[in-house]
C-alpha positions in Angstrom: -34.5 -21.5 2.0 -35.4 -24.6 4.5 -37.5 -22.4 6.5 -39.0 -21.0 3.1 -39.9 -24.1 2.3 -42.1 -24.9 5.2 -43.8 -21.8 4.9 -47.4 -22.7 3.8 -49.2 -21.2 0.7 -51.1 -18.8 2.8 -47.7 -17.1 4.2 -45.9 -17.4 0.8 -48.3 -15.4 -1.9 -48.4 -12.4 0.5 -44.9 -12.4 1.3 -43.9 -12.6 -2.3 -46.4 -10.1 -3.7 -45.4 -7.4 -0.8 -41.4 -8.2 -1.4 -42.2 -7.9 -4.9 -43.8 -4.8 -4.8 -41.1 -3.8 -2.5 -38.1 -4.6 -4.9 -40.0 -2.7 -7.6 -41.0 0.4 -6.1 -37.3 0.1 -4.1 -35.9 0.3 -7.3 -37.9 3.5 -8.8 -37.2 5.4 -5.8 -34.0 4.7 -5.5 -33.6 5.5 -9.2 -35.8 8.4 -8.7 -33.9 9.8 -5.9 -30.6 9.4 -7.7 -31.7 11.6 -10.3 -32.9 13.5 -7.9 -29.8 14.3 -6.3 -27.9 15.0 -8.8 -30.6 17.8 -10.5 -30.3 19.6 -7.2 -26.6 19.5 -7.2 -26.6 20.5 -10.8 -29.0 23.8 -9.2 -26.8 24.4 -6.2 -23.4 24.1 -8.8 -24.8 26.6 -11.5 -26.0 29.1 -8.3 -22.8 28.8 -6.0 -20.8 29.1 -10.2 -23.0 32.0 -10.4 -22.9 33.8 -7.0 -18.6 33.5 -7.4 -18.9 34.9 -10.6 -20.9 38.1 -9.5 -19.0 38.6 -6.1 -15.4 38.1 -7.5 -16.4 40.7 -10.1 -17.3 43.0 -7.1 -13.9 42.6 -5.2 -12.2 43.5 -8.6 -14.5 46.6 -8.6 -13.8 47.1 -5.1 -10.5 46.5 -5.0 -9.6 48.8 -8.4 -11.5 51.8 -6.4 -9.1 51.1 -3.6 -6.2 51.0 -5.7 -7.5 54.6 -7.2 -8.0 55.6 -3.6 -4.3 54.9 -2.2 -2.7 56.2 -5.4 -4.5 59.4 -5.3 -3.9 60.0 -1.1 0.1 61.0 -1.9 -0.7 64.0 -4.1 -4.2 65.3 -2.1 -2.0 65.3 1.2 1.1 66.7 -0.7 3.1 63.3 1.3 6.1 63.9 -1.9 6.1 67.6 -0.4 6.2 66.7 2.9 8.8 64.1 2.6 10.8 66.3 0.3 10.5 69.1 3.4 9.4 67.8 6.5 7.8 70.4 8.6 5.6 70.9 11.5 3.0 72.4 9.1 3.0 69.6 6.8 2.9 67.3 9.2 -0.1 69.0 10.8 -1.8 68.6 7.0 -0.8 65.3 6.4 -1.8 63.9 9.7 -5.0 65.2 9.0 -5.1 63.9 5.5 -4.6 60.4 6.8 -6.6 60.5 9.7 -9.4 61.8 7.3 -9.0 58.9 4.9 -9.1 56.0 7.4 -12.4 57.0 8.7 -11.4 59.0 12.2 -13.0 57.8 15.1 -14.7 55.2 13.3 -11.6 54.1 11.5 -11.6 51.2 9.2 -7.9 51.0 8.8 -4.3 51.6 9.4 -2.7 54.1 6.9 0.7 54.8 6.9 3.3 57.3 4.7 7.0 55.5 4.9 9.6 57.5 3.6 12.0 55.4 0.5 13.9 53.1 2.7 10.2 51.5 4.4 9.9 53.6 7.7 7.2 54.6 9.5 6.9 58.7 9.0 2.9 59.2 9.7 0.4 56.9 10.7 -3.4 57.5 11.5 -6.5 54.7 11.6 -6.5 51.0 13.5 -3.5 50.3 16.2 -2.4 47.2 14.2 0.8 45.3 15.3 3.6 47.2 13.7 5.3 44.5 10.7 8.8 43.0 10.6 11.4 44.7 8.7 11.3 42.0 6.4 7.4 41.9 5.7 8.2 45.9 5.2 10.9 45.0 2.5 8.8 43.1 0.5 5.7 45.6 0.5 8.2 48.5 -0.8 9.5 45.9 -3.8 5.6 45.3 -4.4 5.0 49.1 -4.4 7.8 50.0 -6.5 7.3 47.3 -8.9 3.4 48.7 -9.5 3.3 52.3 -9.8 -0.6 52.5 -9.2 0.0 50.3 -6.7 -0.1 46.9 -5.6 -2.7 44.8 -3.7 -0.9 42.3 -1.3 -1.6 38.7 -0.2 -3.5 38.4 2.9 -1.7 38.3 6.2 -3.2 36.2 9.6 -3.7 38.9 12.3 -5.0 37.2 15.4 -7.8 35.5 14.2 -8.8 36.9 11.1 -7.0 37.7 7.8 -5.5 41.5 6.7 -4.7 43.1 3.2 -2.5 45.8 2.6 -2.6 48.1 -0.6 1.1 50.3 -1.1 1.3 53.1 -3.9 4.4 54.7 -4.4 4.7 58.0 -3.5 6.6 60.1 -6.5 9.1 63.2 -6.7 8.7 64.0 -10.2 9.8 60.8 -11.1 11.7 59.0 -8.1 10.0 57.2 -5.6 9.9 59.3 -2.2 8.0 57.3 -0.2 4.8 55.0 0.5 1.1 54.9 1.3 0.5 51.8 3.1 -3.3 51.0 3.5 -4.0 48.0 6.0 -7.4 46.7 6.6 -9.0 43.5 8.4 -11.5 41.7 6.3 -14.5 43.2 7.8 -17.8 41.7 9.1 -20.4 42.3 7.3 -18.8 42.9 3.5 -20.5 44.3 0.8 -19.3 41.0 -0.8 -21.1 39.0 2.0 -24.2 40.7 1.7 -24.2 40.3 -2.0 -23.7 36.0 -1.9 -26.7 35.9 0.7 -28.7 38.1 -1.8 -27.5 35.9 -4.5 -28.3 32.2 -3.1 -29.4 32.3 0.1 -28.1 32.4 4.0 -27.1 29.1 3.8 -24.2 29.9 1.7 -20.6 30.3 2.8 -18.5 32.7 1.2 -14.6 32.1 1.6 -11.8 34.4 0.7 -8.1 33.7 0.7 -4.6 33.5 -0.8 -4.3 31.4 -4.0 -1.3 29.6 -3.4 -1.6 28.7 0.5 -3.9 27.6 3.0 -4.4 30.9 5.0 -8.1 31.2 4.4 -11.3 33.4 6.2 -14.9 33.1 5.8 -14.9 36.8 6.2 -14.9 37.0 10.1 -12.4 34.5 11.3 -9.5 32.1 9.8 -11.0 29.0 8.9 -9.5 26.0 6.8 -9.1 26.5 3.3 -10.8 24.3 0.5 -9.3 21.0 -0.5 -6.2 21.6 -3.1 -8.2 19.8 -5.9 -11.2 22.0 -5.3 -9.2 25.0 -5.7 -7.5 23.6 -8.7 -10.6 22.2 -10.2 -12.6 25.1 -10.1 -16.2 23.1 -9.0 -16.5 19.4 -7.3 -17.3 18.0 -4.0 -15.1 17.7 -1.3 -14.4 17.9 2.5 -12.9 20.3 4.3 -10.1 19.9 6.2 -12.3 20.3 9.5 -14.5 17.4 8.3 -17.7 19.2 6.7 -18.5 17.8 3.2 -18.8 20.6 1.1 -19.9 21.2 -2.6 -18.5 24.8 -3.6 -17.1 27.1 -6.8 -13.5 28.2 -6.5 -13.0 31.6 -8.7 -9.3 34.0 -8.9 -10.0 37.4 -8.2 -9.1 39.4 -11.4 -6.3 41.6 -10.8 -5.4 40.3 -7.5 -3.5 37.2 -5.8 -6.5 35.9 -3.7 -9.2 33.3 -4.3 -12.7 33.1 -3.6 -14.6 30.2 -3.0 -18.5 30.0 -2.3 -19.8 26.5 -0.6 -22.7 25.0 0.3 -23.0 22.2 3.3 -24.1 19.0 1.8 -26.8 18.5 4.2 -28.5 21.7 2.9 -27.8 20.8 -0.6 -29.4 17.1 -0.8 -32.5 18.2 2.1 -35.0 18.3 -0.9 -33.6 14.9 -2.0 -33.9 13.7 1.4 -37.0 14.9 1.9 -38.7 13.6 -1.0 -36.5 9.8 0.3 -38.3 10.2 3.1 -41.8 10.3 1.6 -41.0 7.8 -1.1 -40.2 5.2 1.6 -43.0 5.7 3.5 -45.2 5.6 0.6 -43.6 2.4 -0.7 -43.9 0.3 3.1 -47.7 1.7 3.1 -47.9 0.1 -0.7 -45.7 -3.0 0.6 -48.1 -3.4 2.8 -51.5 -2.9 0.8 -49.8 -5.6 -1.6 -49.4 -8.1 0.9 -52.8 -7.7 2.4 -54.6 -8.0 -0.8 -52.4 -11.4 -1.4 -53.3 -12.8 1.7 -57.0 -12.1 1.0 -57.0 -14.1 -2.6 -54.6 -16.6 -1.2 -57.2 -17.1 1.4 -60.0 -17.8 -1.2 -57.6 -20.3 -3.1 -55.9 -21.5 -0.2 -59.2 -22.5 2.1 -60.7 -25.2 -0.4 -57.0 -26.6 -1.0 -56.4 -27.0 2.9 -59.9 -29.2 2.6 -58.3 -31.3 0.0 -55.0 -31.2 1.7 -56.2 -32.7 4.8 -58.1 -35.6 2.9 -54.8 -36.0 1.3 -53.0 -36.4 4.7 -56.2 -38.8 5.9 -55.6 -41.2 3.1 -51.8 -41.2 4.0 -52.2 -41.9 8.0 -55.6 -44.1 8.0 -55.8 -45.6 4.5 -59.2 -44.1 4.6 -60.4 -41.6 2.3 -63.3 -39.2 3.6 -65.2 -37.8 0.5 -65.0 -34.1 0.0 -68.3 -32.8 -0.6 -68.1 -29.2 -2.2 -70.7 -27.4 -4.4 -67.7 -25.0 -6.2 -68.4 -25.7 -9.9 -64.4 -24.0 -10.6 -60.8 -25.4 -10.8 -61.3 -26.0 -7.2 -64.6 -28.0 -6.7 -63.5 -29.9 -9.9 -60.0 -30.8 -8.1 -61.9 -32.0 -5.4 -64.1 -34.7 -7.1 -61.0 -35.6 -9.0 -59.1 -36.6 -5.6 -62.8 -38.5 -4.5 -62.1 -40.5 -8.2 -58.4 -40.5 -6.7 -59.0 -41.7 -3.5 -61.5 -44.6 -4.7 -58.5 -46.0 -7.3 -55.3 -45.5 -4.5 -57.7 -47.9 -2.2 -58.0 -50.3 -5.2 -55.1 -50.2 -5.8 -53.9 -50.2 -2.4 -55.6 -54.0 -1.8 -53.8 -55.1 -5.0 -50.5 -54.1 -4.2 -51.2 -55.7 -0.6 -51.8 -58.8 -2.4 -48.9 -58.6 -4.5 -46.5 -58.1 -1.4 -47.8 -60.2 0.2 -47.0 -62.8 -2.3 -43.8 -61.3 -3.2 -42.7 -61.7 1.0 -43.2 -65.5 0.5 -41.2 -66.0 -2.5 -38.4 -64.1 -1.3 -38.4 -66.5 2.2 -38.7 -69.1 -0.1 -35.7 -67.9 -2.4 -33.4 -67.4 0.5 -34.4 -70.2 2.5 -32.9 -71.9 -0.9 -30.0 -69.6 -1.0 -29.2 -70.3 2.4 -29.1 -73.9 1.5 -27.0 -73.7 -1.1 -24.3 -71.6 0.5 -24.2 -74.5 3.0 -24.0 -77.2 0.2 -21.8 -75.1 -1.6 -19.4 -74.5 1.5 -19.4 -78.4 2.1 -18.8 -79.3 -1.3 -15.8 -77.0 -1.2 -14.2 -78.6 2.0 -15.1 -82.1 0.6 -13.1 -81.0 -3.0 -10.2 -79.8 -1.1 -10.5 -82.3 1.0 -10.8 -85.3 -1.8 -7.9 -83.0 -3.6 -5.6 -82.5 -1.1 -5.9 -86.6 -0.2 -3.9 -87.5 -3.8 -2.0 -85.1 -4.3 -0.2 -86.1 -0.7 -0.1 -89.7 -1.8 2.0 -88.4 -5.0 4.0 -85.9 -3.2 4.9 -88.7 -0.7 5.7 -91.5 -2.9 7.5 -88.6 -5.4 9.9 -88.2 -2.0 10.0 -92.1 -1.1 11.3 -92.5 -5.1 13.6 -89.4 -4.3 15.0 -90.4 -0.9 15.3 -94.7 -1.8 15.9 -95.1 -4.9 17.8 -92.0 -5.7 21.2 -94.3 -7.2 18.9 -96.6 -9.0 17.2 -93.3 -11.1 18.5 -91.4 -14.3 18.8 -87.8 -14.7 15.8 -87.7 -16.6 13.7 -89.7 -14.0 14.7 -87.7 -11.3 14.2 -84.2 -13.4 10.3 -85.6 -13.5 10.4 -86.2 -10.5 11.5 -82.7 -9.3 8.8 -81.5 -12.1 6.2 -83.9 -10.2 7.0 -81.9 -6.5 7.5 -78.5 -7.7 3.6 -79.5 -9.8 1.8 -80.7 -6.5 2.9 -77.7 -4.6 1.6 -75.4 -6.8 -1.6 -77.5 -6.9 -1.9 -77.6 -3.3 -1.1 -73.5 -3.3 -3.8 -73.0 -6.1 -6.3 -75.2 -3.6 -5.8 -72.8 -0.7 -5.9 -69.4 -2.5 -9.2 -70.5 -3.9 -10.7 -71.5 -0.8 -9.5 -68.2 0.4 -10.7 -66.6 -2.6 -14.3 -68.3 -2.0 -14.4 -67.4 2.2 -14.2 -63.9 1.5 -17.0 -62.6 0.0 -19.0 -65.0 2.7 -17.8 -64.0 6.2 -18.7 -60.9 7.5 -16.6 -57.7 8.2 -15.1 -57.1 11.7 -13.9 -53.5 11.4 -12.3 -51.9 13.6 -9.1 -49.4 14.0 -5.7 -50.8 12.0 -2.3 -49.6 12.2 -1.0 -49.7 8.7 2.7 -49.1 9.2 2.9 -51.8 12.0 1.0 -54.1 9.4 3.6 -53.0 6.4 6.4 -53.7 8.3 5.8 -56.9 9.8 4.8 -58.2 5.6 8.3 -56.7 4.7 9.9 -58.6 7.7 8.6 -61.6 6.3 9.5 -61.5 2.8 12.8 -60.4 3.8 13.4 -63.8 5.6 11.7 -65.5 3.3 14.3 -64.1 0.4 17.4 -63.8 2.7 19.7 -64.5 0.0 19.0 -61.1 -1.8 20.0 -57.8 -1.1 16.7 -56.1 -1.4 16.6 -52.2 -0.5 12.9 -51.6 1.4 11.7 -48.3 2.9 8.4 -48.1 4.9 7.0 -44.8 5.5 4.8 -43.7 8.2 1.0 -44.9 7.2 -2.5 -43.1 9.0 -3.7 -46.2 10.2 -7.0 -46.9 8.8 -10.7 -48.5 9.5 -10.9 -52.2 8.4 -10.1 -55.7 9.5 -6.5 -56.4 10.9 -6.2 -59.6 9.3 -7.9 -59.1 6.2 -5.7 -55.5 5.4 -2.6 -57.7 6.6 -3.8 -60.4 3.6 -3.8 -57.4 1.3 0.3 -56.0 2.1 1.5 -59.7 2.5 0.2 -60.1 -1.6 1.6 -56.8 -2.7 4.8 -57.0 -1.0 5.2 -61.0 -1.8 4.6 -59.5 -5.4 7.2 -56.8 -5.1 10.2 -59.1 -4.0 9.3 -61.6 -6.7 9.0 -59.2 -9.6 12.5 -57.7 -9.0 14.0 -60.9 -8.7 15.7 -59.9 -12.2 17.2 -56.7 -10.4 20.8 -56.2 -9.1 19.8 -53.5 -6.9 16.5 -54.3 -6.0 13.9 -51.5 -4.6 10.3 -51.6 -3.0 8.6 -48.8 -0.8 5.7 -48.7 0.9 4.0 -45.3 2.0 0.6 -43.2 0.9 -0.8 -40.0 -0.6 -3.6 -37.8 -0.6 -6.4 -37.3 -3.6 -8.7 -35.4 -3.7 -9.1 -35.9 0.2 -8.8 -39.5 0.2 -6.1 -41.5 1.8 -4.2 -43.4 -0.8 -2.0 -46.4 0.4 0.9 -47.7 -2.3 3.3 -50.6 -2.9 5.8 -49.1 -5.6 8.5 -51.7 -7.0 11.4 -51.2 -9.6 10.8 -55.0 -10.9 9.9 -56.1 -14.6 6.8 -53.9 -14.5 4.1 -54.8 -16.6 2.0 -52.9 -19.8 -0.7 -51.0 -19.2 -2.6 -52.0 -22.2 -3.4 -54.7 -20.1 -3.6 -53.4 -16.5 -7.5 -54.3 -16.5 -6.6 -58.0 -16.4 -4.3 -57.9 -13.3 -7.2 -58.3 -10.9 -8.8 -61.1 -12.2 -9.1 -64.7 -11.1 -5.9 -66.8 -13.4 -4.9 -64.0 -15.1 -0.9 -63.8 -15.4 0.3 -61.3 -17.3 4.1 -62.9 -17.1 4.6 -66.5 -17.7 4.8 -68.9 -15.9 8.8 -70.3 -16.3 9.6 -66.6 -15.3 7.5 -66.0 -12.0 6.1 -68.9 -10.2 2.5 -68.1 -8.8 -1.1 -68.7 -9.4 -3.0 -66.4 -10.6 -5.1 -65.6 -7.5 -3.1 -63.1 -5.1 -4.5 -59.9 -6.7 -7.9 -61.2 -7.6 -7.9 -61.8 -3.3 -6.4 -57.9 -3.1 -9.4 -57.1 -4.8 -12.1 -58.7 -3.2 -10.8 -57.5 0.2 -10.3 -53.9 -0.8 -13.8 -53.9 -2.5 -15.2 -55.7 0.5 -13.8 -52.6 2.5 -15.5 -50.1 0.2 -12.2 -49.0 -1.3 -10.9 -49.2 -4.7 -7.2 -50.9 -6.1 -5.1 -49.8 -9.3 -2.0 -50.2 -10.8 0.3 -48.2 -12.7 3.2 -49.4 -14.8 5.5 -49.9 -17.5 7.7 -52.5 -19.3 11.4 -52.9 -17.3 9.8 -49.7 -15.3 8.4 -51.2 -12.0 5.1 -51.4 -10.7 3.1 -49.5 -8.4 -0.2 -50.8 -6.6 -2.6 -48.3 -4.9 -5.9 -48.9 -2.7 -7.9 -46.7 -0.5 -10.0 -48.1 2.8 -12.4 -45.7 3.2 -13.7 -45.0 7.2 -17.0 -46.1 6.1 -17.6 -48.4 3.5 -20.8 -50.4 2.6 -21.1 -53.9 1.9 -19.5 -55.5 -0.9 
């Protein structure tokens, strides 16, 4: 989008008109191609549906004349006579017989006569390996369970598929014997010259068992359909060599094999390919066209606006405007004497804001050439109060103590309670005097930041308060802090008044708690001082921050009123932020972030 951006007008308008005429026209073709796909698919399904149809109605046909064939070869060879009284004669005869029906020397199968119990008494046609007992067992059940006989499920032999057809052979009415006819699926089929007159050369006819995967494309084994394909009757699928396929799966009527005829693909979609092919390259010539005939209006609008561009840029660099001199009477040529009327008022105006800066420079000197006097006044005057402060309230501290110390037998109870009241007063005057000086210095001096090691900082206030309060048992746990970005002694000002706070508000408390340690929200390191002291109420959190706000009184907790207006100030001066949260009787806990880089406060 950056690079977009810096793109000028010129490049932009035939960009977008080509890219738009590409996403258009993309769009119809692909839309067009689609529906282009599947109406050949559609074609290639209703002709392979077809084609199945018309050559599994042909293997019935052929197979039912087969059938008729077999059946009838036992009574024209008189095999129940022969097998009733074998003799050299009949033999001679049916020899002949068989040799006669499997084509002599240009024999197209293997024809056999087994007598009732499956063995071999004649054979004539194709030197086919001889089958196993067991394959010969279940070929008499299937010929004495069909008495016109029974067409078998195809057998692998080497690398094609064979069939056998068995008729029972009668004597009046028991079974003397078999005719076992056993053929390889040839090469050229009638059925094979049938599906290429039917849809093309293209086509792939395939013939197997229904329930297995013993398959042939009528010259070899091959790998059958998909399951589903076979199940599903039409669909697209791959083979199990890899080829994506569409095809029609059909049952033979009257028999336990399959036939499936397939198209590749490839062949399939080539007029949908084709016709992508010229679609494309008619849509990158349009593209193309588009773009060109953008550039060349964009050039027309694009030429004048450069003129005015560059004046634009003149003004900007010299603070002199060239007139633009054009004789267009359009949008353009009146743009142009607009920017002249422009350029005339930005130079007018120019001088006046000059003027007005220049006026607005001195004032602001002036101002903070005054400011700067006033800090300093203001600075003095705050040494001479504390100063002219600090003066009586030692003079009545110290004669408070000479009272105290001489004349201690010579006071009452009372007397002496003032005078206690009198101490205990200046202190907290002389406190109240440094925490506002301190108060007053901070938003003055300037920041020195630099790396700061919270925990070593937390521990060393928690040290001190600990001392300080040695005659409690106070329970404090410190956990490890990400030291953070800020000045040492400034951050060290901001634990020593939390953790001060923390010992004094669970004075009350038997078992008295405080921890220090830190989270993380939203990403931001969060630094916390959480107490189980007299808490406070939230309805009032807001005033906890500021300058003499108490929020217990003062007979309770001694303090005054500055500690966490200076927690603020320094946290705010750091660029962070400070909170509490709290309750009645359920502790306190104070948060504050130092962010790694915080502007000035």
């Amino acid at each position: 989008m950056h690079r977009w951006n810096q793109l000028s007008l010129s490049a932009k308008l035939p960009l977008t008109v080509g890219l738009l005429l590409l996403v258009v026209c993309g769009t119809m073709t692909g839309v067009t191609y689609h529906y282009v796909r599947l109406s050949v698919t559609d074609v290639a399904f209703d002709r392979l549906e077809h084609a199945a149809t018309k050559v599994s109605e042909l293997l019935a046909r052929l197979i039912q004349n087969r059938l008729s064939a077999v059946q009838a070869l036992g009574p024209r060879t008189a095999a129940a006579e022969y097998l009733r009284n074998p003799t050299d004669a009949g033999r001679t005869a049916l020899s002949a017989a068989l040799t006669t029906y499997s084509g002599g020397e240009n024999a197209a199968s293997a024809v056999e006569l087994w007598d009732a119990e499956a063995r071999t008494v004649e054979a004539a046609g194709l030197d086919l390996e001889p089958v196993s007992d067991e394959t010969r067992r279940e070929w008499r059940a299937a010929g004495a369970a069909n008495p016109r006989g029974a067409l078998l499920p195809f057998r692998r032999s080497g690398d094609r598929l064979a069939f056998a057809v068995v008729a029972p052979v009668f004597d009046g009415t028991t079974i003397a014997g078999y005719i076992v006819d056993r053929r390889i699926l040839g090469q050229a089929t009638q059925a094979t010259a049938a599906l290429t007159n039917l849809i093309g050369r293209e086509a792939v006819l395939l013939i197997g068992n229904a329930g297995d995967e013993l398959w042939s494309d009528t010259t070899r084994v091959v790998t059958a359909p998909s399951e589903a394909a076979r199940t599903s009757g039409s669909g697209h699928y791959t083979r199990l060599d890899g080829q994506a396929r569409i095809g029609h799966a059909i049952t033979v009527a009257g028999t336990p094999w399959m036939l499936a005829t397939e198209f590749p693909v490839t062949v399939v979609l080539a007029p949908a390919t084709k016709f992508l092919r010229t679609a494309l390259v008619v849509l990158l010539l349009l593209s193309a066209g588009g773009a060109f005939v953008g550039w060349v209006v964009c050039r027309r609008i694009t030429t004048p606006l450069g003129q005015v561009t560059d004046a634009a840029e003149a003004i900007a660099a010299t603070q002199v405007a060239p007139p633009i001199t054009t004789r267009r009477t359009d949008e353009i040529g009146r743009l142009a004497r607009s920017f002249n009327t422009m350029a005339d008022e930005v130079t007018q105006s120019r001088q006046r804001l000059e003027a007005l800066v220049a006026d607005l420079d001195r004032r602001v000197r002036d101002r903070t050439t005054a400011l700067e006097q006033a800090n300093r006044e203001l600075e003095a005057f705050s040494y001479s109060v504390s100063h002219d402060l600090r003066a009586p309230l030692r003079a009545i501290d110290g004669f408070s103590r000479i009272l105290v110390e001489d004349h201690a037998k010579e006071l009452s109870p009372d007397a002496r309670k003032c005078l206690d009241v009198i101490d205990h007063r200046t202190r907290h005057m002389g406190q109240l005097i440094d925490d506002l000086l301190t108060f007053s210095r901070l938003g003055r001096r300037p920041l020195t930041r630099g790396p700061v090691d919270m925990t070593a900082i937390a521990r060393t206030s928690v040290d001190e308060a600990t001392r300080a309060n040695a005659d409690r048992l106070v329970s404090t746990l410190v956990h490890p802090l990400p030291p953070a970005d800020g000045e040492r002694a400034l951050i060290g000002q901001v634990f020593e008044n939390l953790v001060q706070n923390a010992f004094k508000f669970t004075r009350p408390r038997a078992q008295a708690s405080i921890e220090i340690g830190h989270e993380i929200r939203d990403g931001v390191t969060t630094y916390y001082v959480r107490d189980n002291g007299v808490g406070f109420d939230m309805e009032y959190a807001d005033k906890l921050f500021g300058v003499f706000q108490r929020l217990h009184r003062a007979e309770d907790f001694e303090g005054t009123g500055v500690g966490l207006a200076i927690v603020d100030r320094i946290v705010k001066r750091h660029g962070g932020t400070v909170w509490a949260d709290g309750a009645v009787d359920g502790g306190a806990t104070f948060y504050f972030t130092i962010p790694p880089e915080a502007g000035p406060a």
